[in-house]
N, C-alpha and C positions, 0 to 999 in steps of 0.2 A: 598219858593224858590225851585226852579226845583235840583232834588239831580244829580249831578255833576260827573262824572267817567274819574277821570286824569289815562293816561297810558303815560308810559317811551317809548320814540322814540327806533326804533329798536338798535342804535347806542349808547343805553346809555346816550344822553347829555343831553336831554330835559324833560320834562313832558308836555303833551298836554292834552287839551277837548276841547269838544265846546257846547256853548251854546247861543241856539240865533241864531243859524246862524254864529256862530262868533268864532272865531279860537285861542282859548288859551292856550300859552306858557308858561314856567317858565324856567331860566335857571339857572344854577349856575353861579355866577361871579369868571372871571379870578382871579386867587390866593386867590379863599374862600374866599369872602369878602361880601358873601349876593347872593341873590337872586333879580332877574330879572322879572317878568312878562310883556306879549304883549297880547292885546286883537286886532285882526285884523278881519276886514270883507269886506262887500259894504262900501268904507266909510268912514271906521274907525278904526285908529290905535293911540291905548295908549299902551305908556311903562311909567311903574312904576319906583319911586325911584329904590333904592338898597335897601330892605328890609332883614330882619336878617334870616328868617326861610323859607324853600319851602313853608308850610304850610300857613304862612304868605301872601307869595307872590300869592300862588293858590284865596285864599279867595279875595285877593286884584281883581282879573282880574274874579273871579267870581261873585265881585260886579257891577264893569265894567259893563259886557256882561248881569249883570242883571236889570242896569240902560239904559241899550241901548233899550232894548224891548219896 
């Protein structure tokens, strides 16, 4: 798998990459209750359960975008 480089939106809320062509988020859920990911592109938008960890959630939408390919 292609190695992945998440950066923190300028604003603090988010973590982004992309891969594929493909536009991946992760956010924190309202009152810390988990993490969020969205794989959006041409096409295609998944959003993840609420998963426990960023890390989680990253790996989650970098499987996504590496199933899209």
């Amino acid at each position: 798998m292609t190695a992945v480089t998440w950066e923190r939106t300028a604003d603090r809320a988010a973590w982004r990459a992309s891969l594929n062509g493909l536009l991946l988020t992760v956010t924190r859920l309202t009152g810390g209750d988990g993490w969020r990911a969205v794989v959006e592109g041409q096409g295609v938008t998944e959003r993840s359960a609420p998963l426990p960890t960023r890390v989680r959630a990253q790996r989650w939408a970098e499987n996504r975008a590496g199933a899209a390919s």
